[in-house]
C-alpha positions as CSV (number, residue, x, y, z in Angstrom):
1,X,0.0,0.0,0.0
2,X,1.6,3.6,-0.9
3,X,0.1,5.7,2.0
4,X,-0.6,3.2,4.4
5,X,-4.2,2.8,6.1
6,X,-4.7,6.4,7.2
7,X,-4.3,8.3,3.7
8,X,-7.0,8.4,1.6
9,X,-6.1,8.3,-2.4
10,X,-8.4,10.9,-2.6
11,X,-5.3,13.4,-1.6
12,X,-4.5,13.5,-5.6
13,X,-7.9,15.1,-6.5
14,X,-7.9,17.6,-4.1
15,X,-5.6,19.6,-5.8
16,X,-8.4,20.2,-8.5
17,X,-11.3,21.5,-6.3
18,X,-8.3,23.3,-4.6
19,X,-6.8,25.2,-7.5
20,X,-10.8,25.7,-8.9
21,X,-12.1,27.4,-6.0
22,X,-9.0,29.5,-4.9
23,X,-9.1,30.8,-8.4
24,X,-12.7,31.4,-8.7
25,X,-13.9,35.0,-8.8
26,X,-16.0,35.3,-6.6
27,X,-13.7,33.4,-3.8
28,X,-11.1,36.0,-5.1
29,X,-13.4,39.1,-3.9
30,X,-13.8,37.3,-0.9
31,X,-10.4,36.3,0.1
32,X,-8.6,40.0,-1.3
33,X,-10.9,41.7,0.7
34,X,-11.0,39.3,3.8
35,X,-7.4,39.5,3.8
36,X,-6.0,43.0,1.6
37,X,-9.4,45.0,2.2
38,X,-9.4,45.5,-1.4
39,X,-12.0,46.0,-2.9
40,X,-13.8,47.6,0.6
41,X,-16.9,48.0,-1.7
42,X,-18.9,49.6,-4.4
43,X,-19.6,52.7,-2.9
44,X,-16.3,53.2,-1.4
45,X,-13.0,54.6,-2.4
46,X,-10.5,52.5,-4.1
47,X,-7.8,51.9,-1.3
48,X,-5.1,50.2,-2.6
49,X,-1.9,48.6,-1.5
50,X,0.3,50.2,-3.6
51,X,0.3,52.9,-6.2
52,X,1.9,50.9,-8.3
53,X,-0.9,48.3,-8.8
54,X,-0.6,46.4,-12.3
55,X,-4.5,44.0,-11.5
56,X,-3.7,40.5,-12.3
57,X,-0.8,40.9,-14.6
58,X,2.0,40.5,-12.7
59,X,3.4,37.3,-10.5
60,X,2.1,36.3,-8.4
61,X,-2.0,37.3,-8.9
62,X,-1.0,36.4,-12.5
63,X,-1.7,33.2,-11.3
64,X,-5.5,33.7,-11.3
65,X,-5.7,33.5,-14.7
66,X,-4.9,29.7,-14.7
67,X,-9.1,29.4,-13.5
68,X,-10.4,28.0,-16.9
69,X,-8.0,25.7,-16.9
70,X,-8.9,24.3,-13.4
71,X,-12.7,24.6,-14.9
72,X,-11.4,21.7,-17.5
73,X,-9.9,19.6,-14.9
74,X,-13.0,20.3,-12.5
75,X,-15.4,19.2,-15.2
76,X,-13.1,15.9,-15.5
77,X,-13.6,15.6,-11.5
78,X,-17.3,16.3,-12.1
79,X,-17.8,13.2,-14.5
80,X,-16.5,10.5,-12.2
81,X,-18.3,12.5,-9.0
82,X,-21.7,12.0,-11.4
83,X,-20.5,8.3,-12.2
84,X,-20.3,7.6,-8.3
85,X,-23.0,8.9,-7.3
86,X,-25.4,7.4,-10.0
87,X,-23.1,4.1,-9.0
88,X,-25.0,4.6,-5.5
89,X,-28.3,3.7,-6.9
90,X,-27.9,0.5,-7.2
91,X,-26.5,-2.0,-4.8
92,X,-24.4,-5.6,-4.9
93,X,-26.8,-8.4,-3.8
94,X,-25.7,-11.8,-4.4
95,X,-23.0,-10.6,-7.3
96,X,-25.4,-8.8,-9.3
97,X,-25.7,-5.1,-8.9
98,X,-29.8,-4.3,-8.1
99,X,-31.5,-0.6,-7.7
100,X,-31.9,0.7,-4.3
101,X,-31.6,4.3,-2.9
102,X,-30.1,4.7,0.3
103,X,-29.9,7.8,2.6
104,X,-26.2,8.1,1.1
105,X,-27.8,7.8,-2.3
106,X,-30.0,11.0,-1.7
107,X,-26.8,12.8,-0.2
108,X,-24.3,11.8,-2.9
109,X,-26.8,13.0,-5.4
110,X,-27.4,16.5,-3.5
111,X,-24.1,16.9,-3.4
112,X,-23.4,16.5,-7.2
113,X,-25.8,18.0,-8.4
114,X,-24.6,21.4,-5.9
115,X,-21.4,20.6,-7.2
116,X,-22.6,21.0,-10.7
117,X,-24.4,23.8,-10.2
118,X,-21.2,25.6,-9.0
119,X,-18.7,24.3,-11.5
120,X,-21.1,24.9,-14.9
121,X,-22.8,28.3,-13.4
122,X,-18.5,29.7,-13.3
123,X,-17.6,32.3,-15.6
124,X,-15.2,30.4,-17.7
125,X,-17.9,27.5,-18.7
126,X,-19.9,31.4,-19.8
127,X,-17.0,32.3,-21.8
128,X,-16.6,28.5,-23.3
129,X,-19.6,28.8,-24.2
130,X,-20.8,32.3,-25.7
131,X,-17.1,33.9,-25.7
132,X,-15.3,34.6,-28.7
133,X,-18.5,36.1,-30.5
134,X,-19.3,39.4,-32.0
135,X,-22.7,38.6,-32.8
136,X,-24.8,35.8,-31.8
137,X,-27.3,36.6,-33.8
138,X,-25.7,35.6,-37.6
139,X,-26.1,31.8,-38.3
140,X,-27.6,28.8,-36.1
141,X,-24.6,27.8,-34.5
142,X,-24.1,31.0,-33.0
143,X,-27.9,31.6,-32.1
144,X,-27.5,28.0,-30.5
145,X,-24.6,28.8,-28.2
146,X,-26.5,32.2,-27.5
147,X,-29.2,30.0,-26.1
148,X,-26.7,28.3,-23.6
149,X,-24.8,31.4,-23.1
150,X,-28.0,33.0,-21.4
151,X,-29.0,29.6,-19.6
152,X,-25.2,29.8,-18.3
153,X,-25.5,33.9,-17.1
154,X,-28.8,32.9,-15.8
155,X,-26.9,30.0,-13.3
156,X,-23.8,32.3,-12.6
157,X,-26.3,35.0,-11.1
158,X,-26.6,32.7,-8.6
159,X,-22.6,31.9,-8.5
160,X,-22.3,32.9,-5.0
161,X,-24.7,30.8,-3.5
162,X,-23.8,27.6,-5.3
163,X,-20.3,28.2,-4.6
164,X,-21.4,28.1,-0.7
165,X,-23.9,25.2,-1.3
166,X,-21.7,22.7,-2.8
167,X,-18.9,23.8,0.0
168,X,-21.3,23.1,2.8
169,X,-22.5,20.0,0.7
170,X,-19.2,18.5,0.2
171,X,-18.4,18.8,3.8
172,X,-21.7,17.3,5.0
173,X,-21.1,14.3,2.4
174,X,-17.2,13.7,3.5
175,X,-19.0,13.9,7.2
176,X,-21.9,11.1,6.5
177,X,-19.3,8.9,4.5
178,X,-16.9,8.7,7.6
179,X,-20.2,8.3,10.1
180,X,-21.1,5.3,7.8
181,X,-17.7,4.0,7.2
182,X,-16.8,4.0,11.0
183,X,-20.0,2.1,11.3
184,X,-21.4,4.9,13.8
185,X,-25.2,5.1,11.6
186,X,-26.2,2.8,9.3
187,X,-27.0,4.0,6.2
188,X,-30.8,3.6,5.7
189,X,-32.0,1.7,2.5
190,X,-35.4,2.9,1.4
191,X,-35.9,-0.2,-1.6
């Protein structure tokens, strides 16, 4: 065994939802202004750390930029999360693999789905989708990734919250894994 009985494999994915949410805009207003009370808000001043300020251009916020590639590697991660947790519905009886939804079926499924939510509503799956475009409005193709483009806007409105659902969600999930796994609650079966 590589790590031994206490380390979970699962330490090589974190580095994805990692680098995607410490990258993610609107973690960035959060974390510049938790910790360099810049930007104080709308209606304030600009108070900056130095005159000298070049935005994301220079090293080391330069490093922000790297978010749409994290998107591609979180939509990777997103696959296989949606593979488990459809992999839930069903259960092993006798060798054979037979539906059933379990308690942990219902949570893995919230989970994913708040996952999604926050992962496709980002501004870089916007921009895969609608950027690069002078006018939507010329030939079907274009009128067609219009029509995600404004069901895309229409989920990053919400960006913010889903960014806090899908943190609180992943938690809760890790936590009713380990209360199952440690055999502290069973997990319910419904069918």
């Amino acid at each position: 065994m590589l790590f031994g009985k206490h380390i979970s494999p699962a330490i090589f994915i974190l580095p994805v939802p990692l680098l995607f949410r410490t990258t993610c805009y609107y973690y960035r207003k959060a974390y510049y202004r938790a910790f360099f009370g810049d930007p104080s808000a709308c209606a304030v001043n600009e108070r900056r750390l130095s005159k000298n300020y070049t935005g994301e251009r220079v090293f080391p916020l330069i490093l922000q930029n790297i978010h749409r590639y994290a998107f591609y590697l979180a939509a990777i991660v997103m696959v296989v999360l949606w593979w488990d947790a459809l992999l839930t519905l069903t259960q092993i009886k006798s060798g054979a693999r037979v539906p059933g939804l379990t308690v942990g079926s219902i949570v893995f499924l919230l989970n994913v789905i708040f996952l999604s939510l926050y992962t496709f509503s980002c501004h870089s799956y916007r921009h895969l989708a609608g950027g690069c475009v002078n006018c939507f409005s010329r030939t079907a193709q274009t009128k067609a990734r219009h029509g995600i483009w404004q069901r895309i806007t229409h989920l990053n409105e919400n960006h913010m919250k889903w960014a806090w659902f899908s943190l609180f969600s992943v938690a809760l999930t890790d936590f009713y894994v380990r209360l199952v796994s440690t055999g502290a609650i069973p997990d319910v079966r419904f069918f």
